[in-house]
C-alpha angles and dihedrals in degrees: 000000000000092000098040089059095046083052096054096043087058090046091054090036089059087047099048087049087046092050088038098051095048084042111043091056094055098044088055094042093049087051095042086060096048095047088048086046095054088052094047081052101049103033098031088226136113137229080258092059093057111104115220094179101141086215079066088074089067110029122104142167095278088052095055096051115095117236124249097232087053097130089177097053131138092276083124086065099044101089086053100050090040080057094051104054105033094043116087096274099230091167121054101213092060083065093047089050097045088049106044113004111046104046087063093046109101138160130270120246114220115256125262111236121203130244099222113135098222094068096037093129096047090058094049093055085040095055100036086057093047114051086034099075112079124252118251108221100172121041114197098214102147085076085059099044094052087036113112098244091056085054095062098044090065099036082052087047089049104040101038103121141144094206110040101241084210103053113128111225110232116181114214122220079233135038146177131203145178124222141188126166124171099224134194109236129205137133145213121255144206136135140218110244092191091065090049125084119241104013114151117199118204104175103302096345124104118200111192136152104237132058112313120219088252087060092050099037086056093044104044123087132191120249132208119247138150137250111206131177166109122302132179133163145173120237106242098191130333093290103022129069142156124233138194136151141139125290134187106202133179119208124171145123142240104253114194109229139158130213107273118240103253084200104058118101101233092055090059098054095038129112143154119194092354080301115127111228125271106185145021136220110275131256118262094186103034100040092171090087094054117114126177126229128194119232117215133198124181131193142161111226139192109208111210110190163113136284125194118190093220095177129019117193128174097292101352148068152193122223133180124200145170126191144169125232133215108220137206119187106225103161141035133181108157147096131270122206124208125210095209111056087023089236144121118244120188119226116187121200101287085057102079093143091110100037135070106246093201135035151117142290142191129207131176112180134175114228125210110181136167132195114246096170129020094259094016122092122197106188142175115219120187100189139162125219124209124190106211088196122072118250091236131054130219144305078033100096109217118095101207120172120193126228134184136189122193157142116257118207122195161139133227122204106206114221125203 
């Protein structure tokens, strides 16, 4: 029993890599392009507008000010700007150049050579090379502002751009859309002591011989896990649509065990549901021994909601929604503790005698979403998920409700 379950686990840890490694990547690159897209919005500017010069580090306004005992300033320059910028501007790039470009234009001074002997002929040749090339004392450079190759440049500067600044938002009567959001799983948890062996109930005391709700409230933990899936919705009015698609979504918990002790008495006679135990409860002296194990839950899930477009801006909105799923459990990996023998025992998916197979979620979320092209939605989504069914089915005695809370990552494709 011990080596089929390593084997399993290495079989689902491969999986999960496997799913991590093709996930992960996508996740960061989608919120690195939202993040660069926000900038782009606010600032107007691109990635290739940022400047990475490390001299950048150090300049400030003070340094980029010419000083007034410059003898070798720009004054060569000054009838041309002058020009620039009192004639009718018929072009709009003069007006660019006199603006931003010739003020930081300045000559440069001649390099000082050592005197060192040991590099004597050097200097000659140096010096032979560079005072023998002729100053230029004029620069025709209106010729380069009006050619065709200086025109593109700044059309490129202005209009460069990973969201269109002048897409025209169209809402479609239809759309479909993509998710993904990494979510934090945990659940609520209580148990029925009528339906366990042994309870003894003093007032509001209960006296049992297995673990008690405070012992595994202390020693479970959440995980982290992922909800992706399919949408798609009709727009009801301007502001009101319904929504529904097909989800595949994982809950579960961190549940706190030790090996079992193959040699005790109790552990050879022991069984749940014709199953020989895995696990035993930890050890709240010797924690050494203690191990955790991540329960998972699968289940496929149709949302069926609202949502209400609370806030509209230029090319962007704010929505909020709240739907009910219906739920199909397709998938288990997890242990189950019974009261009775005080042991864990594992269930894989074909083992649903101890878990509802249908029910019922909630979920309420917050969207963000911004138009990056006219019919095409990119949007943000921090939501939280609530299953009003418990995890586990009678006679078995805990009532365990999953939660989830996440951020949901999409996109919606507006149909007309």
């Amino acid at each position: 029993m011990g080596s089929q379950l390593s084997d399993i686990k290495k079989g689902i840890k491969k999986k999960s890599t496997l799913a991590s490694l093709l996930v992960i990547p996508a996740v960061v690159a989608g919120l690195g392009l939202l993040g660069l897209q926000t900038y782009s919005l606010i600032t107007g500017k691109s990635f290739g507008d940022m400047d990475f010069n490390i001299g950048k580090l150090w300049e400030t306004e003070d340094n980029l000010q010419l000083p007034k005992d410059d003898t070798e300033s720009i004054s060569y320059l000054q009838p041309l700007i002058k020009q620039l910028t009192e004639e009718q501007v018929l072009n709009p790039f003069d007006a660019y150049l006199a603006k931003n470009i010739l003020p930081s234009i300045r000559k440069k001074k001649p390099v000082q050579l050592t005197n060192n002997k040991e590099s004597k002929k050097t200097e000659k040749r140096f010096e032979k090379e560079l005072f023998s090339v002729e100053t230029i004392d004029q620069v025709k450079l209106t010729s380069l502002i009006r050619g065709e190759q200086f025109s593109k440049y700044v059309n490129r500067l202005e209009q460069e751009f990973l969201i269109n600044p002048n897409i025209t938002p169209q809402k479609g009567k239809w759309f479909v859309g993509f998710s993904f959001a990494p979510t934090l799983n945990y659940r609520t948890f209580s148990y029925d002591p009528t339906l366990v062996n042994g309870v003894a109930i003093d007032g509001n005391l209960r006296y049992t011989f297995g673990l008690t709700e405070k012992q595994r409230n202390i020693s479970d933990r959440s995980i982290s896990s992922y909800t992706i899936g399919f949408d798609f919705g009709n727009m009801i009015s301007d502001k009101l649509s319904v929504f529904s698609g097909i989800h595949y979504a994982h809950y579960g918990e961190q549940v706190m065990v030790c090996h079992a002790d193959s040699k005790n008495p109790n552990f050879q006679q022991a069984s749940f549901h014709g199953e020989s135990p895995s696990y035993e409860v930890f050890d709240e002296e010797n924690r050494t021994r203690n191990l955790p194990f991540k329960n998972k839950y699968s289940y496929i899930e149709i949302p069926v909601g609202l949502s209400y477009q609370a806030f509209e801006f230029n090319k962007s909105k704010i929505s909020i929604y709240a739907a009910l799923s219906l739920q199909t459990l397709c998938g288990v990996n997890a242990l189950i503790y019974d009261f009775d023998t005080d042991y864990y025992y594992y269930w894989m998916n074909e083992k649903n005698d101890v878990f509802r197979r249908f029910g019922i979620g909630s979920q309420i979320g917050l969207t963000v979403s911004q138009y990056v092209a006219d019919k095409t939605e990119l949007f943000i989504n921090p939501q939280f998920k609530f299953n009003l069914n418990s995890t586990f089915k009678e006679p078995y005695p805990v009532s365990q409700n999953q939660y989830t809370t996440g951020l949901r990552i999409g996109f919606k494709q507006h149909i007309l």
